[in-house]
N, C-alpha and C positions, 0 to 999 in steps of 0.2 A: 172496496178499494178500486179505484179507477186505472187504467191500462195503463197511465202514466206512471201512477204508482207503483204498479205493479212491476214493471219496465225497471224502474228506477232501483225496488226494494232486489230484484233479481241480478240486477249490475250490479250492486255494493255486494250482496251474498257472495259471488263467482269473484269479486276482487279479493274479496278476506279471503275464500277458502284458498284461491290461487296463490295468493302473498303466504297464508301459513304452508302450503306444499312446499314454496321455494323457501322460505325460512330453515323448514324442518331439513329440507333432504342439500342448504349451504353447509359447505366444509370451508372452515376458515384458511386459506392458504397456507403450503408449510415456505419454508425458508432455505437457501442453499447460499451460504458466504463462501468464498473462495478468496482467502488470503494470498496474495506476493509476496516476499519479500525482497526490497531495494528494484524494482522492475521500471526502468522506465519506459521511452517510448520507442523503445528496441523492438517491436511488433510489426506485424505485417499492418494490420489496419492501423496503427500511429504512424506507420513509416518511418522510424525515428533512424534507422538503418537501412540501408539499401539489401543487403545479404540476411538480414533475419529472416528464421525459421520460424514462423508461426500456427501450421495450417487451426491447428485446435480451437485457437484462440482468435485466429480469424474465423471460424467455420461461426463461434459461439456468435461473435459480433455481426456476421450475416442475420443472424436470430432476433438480436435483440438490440437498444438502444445503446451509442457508444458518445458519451461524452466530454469532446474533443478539447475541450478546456477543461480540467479536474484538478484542484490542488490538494495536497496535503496542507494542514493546518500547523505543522510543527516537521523536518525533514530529516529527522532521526527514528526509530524505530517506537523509544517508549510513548516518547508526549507524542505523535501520532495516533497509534495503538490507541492510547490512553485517551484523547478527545475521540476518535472517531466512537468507541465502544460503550463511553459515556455519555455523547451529547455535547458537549464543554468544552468552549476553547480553553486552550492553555493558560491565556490573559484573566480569565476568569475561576481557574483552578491550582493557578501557581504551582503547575506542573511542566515545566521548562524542556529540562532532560531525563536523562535516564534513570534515575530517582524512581522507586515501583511505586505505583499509583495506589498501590495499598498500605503506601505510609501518607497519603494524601486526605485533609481532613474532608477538602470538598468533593474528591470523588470517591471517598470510602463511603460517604451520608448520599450520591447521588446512583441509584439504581442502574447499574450497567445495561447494554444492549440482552445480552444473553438472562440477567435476574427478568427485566419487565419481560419473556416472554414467557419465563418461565412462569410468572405472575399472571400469566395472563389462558396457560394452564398447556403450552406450547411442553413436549419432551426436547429439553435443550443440550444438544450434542455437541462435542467439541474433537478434533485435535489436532494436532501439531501447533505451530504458532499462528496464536489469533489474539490475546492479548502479551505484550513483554514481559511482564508477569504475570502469571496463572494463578487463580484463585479457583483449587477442584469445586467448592460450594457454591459457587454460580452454575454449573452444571447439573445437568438430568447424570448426567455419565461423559467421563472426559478420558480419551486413551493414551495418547503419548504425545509427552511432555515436550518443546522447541528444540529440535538435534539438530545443532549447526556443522558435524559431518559428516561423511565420512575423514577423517585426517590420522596420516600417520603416526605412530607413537612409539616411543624409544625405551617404552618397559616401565616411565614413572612420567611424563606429560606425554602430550602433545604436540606435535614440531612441526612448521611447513613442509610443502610438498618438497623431497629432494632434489629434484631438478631446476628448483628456483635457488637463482645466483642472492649473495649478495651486496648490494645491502638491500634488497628488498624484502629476502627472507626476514632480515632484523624486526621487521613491524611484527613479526610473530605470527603463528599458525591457523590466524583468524582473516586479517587483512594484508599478510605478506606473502601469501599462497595460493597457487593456479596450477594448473596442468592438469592433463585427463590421469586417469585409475594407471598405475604400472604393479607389474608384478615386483612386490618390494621381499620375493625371498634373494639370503644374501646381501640387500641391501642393510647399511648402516650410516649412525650418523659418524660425525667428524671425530668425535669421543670412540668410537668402535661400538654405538648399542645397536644391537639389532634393531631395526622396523618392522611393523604392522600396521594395515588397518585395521582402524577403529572405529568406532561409535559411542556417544554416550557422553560423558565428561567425569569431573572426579568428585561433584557432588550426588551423583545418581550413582555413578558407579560405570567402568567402559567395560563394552563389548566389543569381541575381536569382531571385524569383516573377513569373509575371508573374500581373496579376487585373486584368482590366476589369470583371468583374462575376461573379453565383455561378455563370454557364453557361461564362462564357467565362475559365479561372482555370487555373494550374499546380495540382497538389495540395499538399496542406501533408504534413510529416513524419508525420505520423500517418497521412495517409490514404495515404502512401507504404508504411510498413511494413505499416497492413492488407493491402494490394494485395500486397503480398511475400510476407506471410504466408500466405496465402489458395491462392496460385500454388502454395508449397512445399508444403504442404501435398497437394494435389494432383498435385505431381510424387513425393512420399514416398509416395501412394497405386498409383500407378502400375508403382512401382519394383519390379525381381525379388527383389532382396535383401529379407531377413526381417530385419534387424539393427534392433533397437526405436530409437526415440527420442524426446530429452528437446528439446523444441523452447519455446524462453522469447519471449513477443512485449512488448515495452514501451512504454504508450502516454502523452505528455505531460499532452495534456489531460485533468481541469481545471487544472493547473498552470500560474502565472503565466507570461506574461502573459495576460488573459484575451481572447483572440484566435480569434474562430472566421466562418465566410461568415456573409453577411447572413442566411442562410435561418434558421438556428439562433436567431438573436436575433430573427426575425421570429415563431417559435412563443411566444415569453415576451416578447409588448406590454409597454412599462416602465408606462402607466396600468395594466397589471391587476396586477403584481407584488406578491405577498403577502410581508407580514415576519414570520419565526419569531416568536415569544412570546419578549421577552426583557424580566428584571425590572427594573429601575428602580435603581440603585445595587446591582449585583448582585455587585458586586465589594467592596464595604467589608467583608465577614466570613470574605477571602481572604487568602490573603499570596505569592502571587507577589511581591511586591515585594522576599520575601527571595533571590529568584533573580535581583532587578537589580545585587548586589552583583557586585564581579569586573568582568572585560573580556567583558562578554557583551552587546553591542549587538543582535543580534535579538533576546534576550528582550525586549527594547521594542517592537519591529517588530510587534507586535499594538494596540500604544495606536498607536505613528505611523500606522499604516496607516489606522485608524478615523479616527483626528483627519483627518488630513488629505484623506481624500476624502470627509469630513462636509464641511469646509472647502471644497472644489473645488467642490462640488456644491449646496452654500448650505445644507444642515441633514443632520442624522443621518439620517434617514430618505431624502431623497434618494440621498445619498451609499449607502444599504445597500440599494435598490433596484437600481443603476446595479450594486450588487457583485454583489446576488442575481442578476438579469436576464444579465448575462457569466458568471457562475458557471453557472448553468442549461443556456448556451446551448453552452459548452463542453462539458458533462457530455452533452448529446443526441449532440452531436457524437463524441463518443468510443464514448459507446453506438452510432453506427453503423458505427464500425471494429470493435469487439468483434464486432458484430452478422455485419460479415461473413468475420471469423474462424472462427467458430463454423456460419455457414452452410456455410461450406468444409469443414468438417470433417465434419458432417452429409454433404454430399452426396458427401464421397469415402467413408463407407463406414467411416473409421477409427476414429467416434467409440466403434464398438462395442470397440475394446481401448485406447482412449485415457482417460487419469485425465485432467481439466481441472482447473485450478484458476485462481480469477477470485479476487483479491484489492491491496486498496492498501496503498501504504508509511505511510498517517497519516493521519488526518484534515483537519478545517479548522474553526476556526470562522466563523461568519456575523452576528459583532457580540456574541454571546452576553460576559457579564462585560464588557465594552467592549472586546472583543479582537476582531482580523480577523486572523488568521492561524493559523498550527503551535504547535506546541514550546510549548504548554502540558501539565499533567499534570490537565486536567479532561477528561471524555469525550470533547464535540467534539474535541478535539486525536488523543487516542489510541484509539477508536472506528476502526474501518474495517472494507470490506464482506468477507468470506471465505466463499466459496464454493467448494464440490468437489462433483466426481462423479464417481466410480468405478463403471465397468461390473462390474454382478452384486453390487454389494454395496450402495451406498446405495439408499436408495427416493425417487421421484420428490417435490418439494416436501416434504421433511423439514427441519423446524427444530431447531438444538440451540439451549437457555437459558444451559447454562454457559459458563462465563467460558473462552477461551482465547486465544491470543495467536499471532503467528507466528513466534513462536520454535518452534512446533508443528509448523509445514509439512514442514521439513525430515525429521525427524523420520518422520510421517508416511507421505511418497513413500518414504523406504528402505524405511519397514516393508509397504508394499503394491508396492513392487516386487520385495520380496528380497534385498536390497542387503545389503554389510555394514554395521553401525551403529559401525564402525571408522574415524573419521573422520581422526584427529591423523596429522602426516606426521611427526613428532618428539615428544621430548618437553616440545615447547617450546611447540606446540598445544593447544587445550582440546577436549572432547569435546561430543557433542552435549545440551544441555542440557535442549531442550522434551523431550516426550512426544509420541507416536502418537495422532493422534485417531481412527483405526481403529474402538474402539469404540462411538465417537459416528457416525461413520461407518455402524457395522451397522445400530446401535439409536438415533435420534436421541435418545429417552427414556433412555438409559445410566444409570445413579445413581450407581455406585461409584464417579464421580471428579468430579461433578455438586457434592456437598456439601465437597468439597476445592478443586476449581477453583480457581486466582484468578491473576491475569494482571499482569504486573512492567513497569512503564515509567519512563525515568529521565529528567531533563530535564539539559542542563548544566549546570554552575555556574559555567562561566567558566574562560579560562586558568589564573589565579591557582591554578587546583584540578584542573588537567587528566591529572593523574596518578593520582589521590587519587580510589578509587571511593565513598570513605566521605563524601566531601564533596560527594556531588552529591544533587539534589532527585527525591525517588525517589514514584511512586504505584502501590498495589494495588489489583485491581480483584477481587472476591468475586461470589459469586452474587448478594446485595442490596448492598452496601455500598462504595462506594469512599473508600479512606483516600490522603493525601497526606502526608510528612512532608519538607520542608527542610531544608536540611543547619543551619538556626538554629535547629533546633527546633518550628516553628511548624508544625501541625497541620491538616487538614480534615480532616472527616468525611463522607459524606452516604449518603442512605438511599434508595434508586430505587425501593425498593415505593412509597413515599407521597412520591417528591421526585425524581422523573428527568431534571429540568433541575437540579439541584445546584443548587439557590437558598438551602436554607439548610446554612450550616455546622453540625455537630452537636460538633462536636469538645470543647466545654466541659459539654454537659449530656449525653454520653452515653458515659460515665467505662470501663462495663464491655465495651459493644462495641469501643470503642476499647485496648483491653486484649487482646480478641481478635483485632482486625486488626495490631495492632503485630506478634503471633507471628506472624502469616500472615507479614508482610513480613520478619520474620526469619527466619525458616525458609527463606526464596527466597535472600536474599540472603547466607547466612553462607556461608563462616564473619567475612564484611566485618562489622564494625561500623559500623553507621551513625554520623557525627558525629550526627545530631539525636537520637537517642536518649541522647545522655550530660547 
């Protein structure tokens, strides 16, 4: 054998042997999801408030990739949930609204985010809300089930907080109720029952809270699962076994009711409370009102909610203070459960092979168009915060511009753990729809899908149409431009370089952009034809 050969046979030896060393001694990434719930760009890095408390959640986004265009696919809690954890737009799974996705024939037959990792041989952990429905056999082990309170109770329900007037109390003890923890001995309702806090509901069964004060209090649900989370996490550190895993934590707050300790309401005084910038009849050159048609009583539930705690409160202003001030105080609040998830994972050492990802189901509005709620298809609604960070690949405080959605997430974690992108259990499932943001992920600046981007969210249109994807009210979100179309034809437009609060409709004088957005939204959603397009 000649030197060359020699040369040549000793470089391929020292590559195999090198390549099996790193094979053998790779540990496939684990997984850390961190659910919101209703969060929108109320954050210190969204800016979306001037007075929000964020440091946790900005500390995280210092770390990791944040990007600054993110939609939800649907702006309610379930058909979000439900695409993101599936893969599957809505349009594609005829899963609209709140409807659980486990009477859904396409996403019962299409492999959830949590089954392919578990498939893929990941310990898949869960708790609090992570999908709207719970299915415990998608899980390795799942602990406590979505508690949306702590809320008072009068010995047989549930009842808003007593110091809410009404008629806002009237929406009931879910979306008619705000104010920090009071001592409720002695208190009663209007009937003479005693109060308590509570936990729990009446299908699990409630537990008292008890709270004399913010030193002397039981913890609330949330700050329940941080503590869980935190522990496990720690004890997954610890552990001999090398077995990866996909660990989901879900957190209530800001989600009604807006219920959190005095201490949180005591950082945001209601005299100093500032109000977003919102226009003046900002809704006359809109048409949601084509989405009132049908058996669709939340899509009103953004005029009730404003009317009525303007009403409570004696004027719009007050009343959007009293929302802001709860809204805020809950969002700190949550930020310090994230905060000590994230700590736990720092000090155990894991975050160095662990992916995060910190992201919510939908936005919220804060009075914007005279809306105080979800489930609209303007940005407040379908804006929310999405953040990753993947060890060895993203760079610390990187922003991406383009438009992406969490139909993407999915997606994504197969593609940075390996996975198969083999989702469907039959042929009666759908496949994975979003894309890998992997690239945006290397290079935050990425361009070749930068100038394509655009992000698909659907609102419903009511029973009368609950089959029928062609008949619900659909919005596209582009690099500059978001377009809206109703299933009655009726159109918005608007332009975020020169108009980022969507104040004005462009939709009658801007003939050819409009021309170009309609393909975008056809191109997502065919081969469906939209009703509003005929």
């Amino acid at each position: 054998m000649n030197k060359l050969n020699i040369l040549l046979f000793l470089g391929f030896w020292l590559g195999c042997t090198f390549t099996k060393t790193r094979m053998d001694s790779f540990q496939p990434p684990n997984v850390l999801v961190i659910m919101v719930d209703d969060l929108n760009d109320n954050i210190g890095v969204l800016g979306g408030h001037p007075q929000a408390k964020t440091p946790n959640i900005d500390r995280f986004a210092q770390s990791a990739t944040t990007f600054l265009q993110a939609y939800c696919n649907a702006p309610m809690c379930g058909p979000s949930r439900a695409s993101m954890f599936t893969g599957v737009y809505p349009h594609h799974s005829i899963n609209f609204f709140q409807e659980s996705w486990l009477k859904n024939e396409v996403l019962t037959n299409t492999r959830t985010m949590m089954e392919q990792f578990k498939m893929a041989g990941y310990e898949v952990i869960g708790t609090g809300k992570i999908m709207h429905h719970n299915k415990k056999e998608i899980w390795t082990h799942f602990e406590n089930e979505a508690d949306y309170t702590p809320t008072p109770f009068d010995g047989e329900q549930q009842v808003p907080h007593p110091d809410v007037p009404k008629p806002f109390s009237e929406i009931g003890w879910v979306d008619g109720s705000l104010g920090s923890f009071v001592n409720l001995e002695g208190r009663t309702t209007e009937e003479g029952k005693p109060l308590n806090w509570t936990t729990g509901n009446a299908k699990r069964g409630f537990k008292p809270m008890r709270y004399i004060n913010d030193a002397d209090r039981d913890p609330t649900p949330d700050e329940i699962n941080a503590e869980w989370t935190a522990q496990k996490i720690k004890k997954l550190a610890k552990r001999a076994s090398k077995q990866p895993f996909f660990l989901a934590v879900g957190f209530l707050r800001p989600h009604t009711p807006l219920v959190a300790p005095k201490t949180y309401f005591d950082r945001f005084p209601l005299e100093n409370i500032e109000l977003i910038d919102i226009k003046e009849n900002d809704r006359d050159d809109t048409h949601l009102k084509a989405a009132y048609l049908g058996d669709v009583f939340t899509l009103r539930m953004g005029t009730r909610m404003l009317e009525s705690i303007s009403t409570a409160y004696g004027s719009r202003e007050m009343g959007l203070k009293k929302w802001t001030q709860a809204y805020l105080a809950c969002v700190a609040a949550v930020d310090d459960n994230i905060g000590q998830v994230l700590t736990a994972l720092r000090e155990s050492g894991l975050d160095k092979n662990t992916i995060v990802v910190l992201a919510s189901d939908h936005g919220f509005h804060m009075g914007e168009k005279d809306w105080l709620y979800k489930n609209s298809l303007w940005e407040e609604s379908t804006r929310v915060p999405l953040m990753m960070r993947v060890p060895n690949i993203t760079k610390a405080n990187s922003k991406v511009v383009a438009p992406v959605s969490l139909i993407d997430v999915y997606p994504t974690l197969v593609d940075l753990c390996n996975l198969s992108t083999e989702t469907t259990k039959n042929e009666k499932g759908h496949p994975l729809d979003g894309k890998s943001l992997r690239p945006f992920l290397q290079n935050s600046n990425h361009k070749s899908r930068e100038e394509a981007s655009a992000a698909l969210s659907v609102v419903f249109a009511g029973n009368d149409y609950k089959n029928d994807p062609a008949m619900q009210h659909y919005a596209i979100r582009a690099q500059r431009y978001r377009y809206i179309l109703y299933n009655n034809g009726e159109e918005e437009l608007y332009d975020h370089k020169k108009d980022p609060f969507e104040w004005t409709n462009l939709a009658e004088t801007h003939q050819e952009v409009l021309k170009i957005m309609r393909e975008k939204m056809k191109s997502v959603v065919l081969p469906i034809e939209l009703a509003g397009f005929k």
